[in-house]
C-alpha positions in Angstrom: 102.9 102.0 25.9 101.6 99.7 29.1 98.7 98.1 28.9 95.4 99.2 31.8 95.7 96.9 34.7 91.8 96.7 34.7 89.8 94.0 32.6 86.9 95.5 30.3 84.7 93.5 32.8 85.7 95.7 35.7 85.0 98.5 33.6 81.9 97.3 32.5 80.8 97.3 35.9 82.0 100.9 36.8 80.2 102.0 33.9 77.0 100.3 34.8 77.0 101.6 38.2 78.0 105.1 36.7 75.1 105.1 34.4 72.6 103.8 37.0 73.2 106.4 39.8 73.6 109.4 37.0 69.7 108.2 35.7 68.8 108.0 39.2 70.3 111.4 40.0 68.4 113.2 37.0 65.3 111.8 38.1 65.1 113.0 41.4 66.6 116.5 40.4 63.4 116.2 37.4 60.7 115.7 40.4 62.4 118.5 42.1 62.5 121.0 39.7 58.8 120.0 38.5 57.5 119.7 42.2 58.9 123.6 42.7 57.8 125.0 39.7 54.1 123.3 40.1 53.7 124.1 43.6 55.5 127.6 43.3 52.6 128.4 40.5 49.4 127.4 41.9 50.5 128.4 45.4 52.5 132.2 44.7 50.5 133.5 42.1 47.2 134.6 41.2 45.9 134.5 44.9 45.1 137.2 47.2 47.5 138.3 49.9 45.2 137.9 52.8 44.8 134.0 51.5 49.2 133.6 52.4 49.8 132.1 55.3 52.8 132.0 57.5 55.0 128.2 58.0 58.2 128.9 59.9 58.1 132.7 59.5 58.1 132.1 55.7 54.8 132.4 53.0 53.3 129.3 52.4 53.9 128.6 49.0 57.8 129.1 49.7 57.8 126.6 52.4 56.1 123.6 50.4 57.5 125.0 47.0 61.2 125.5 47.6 61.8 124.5 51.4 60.0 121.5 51.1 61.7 120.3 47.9 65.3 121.4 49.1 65.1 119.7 52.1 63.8 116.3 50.9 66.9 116.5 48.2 69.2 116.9 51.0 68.3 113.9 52.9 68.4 112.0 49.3 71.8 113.1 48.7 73.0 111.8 52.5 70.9 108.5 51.7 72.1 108.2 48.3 75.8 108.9 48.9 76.2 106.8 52.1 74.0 103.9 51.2 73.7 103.5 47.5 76.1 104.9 45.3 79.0 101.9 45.1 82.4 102.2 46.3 84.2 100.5 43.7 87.7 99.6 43.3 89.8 101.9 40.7 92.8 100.2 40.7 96.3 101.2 41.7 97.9 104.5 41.0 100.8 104.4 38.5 104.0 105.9 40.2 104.6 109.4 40.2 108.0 109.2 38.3 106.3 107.4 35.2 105.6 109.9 32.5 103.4 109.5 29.5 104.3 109.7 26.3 
């Protein structure tokens, strides 16, 4: 059985940078999902329909509850994929004609 070509400090590293953008990840999803449910509450319900306004064609409470939050994730996401998350090096491929045993 061959040994990994990767010292435990490499994979230290990985799994630092793993861990940090999976925490960071949760807690933007968290201040999502509370900001929608909050917003979505106090806004849709218990108010009078003549109280609703209109933003983009769409009831208010949708537009800063759920349009609001989607769109802010998605300019995280192209933020966080493109200029945090690290490109680290995995290594080489073994060669397709090794088999494990």
């Amino acid at each position: 059985m061959s040994q990994p070509s990767h010292s435990p400090r490499k994979e230290q590293r990985l799994l630092q940078n793993a861990r940090r953008e999976a925490l960071v990840i949760m807690i933007v999803w968290a201040l999502a999902l509370v900001w929608s449910c909050l917003v979505s509450y106090f806004f849709g319900y218990s108010r009078p329909p003549t109280d609703i306004g209109l933003i983009l064609g769409m009831p208010d409470w949708v537009f800063w509850g759920i349009f609001l939050p989607w769109a802010l994730c998605l300019a995280f996401s192209v933020w966080f994929c493109f200029r945090f998350m690290a490109d680290d090096d995995l290594g080489a491929d073994p060669p397709e004609n090794q088999v494990d045993a």
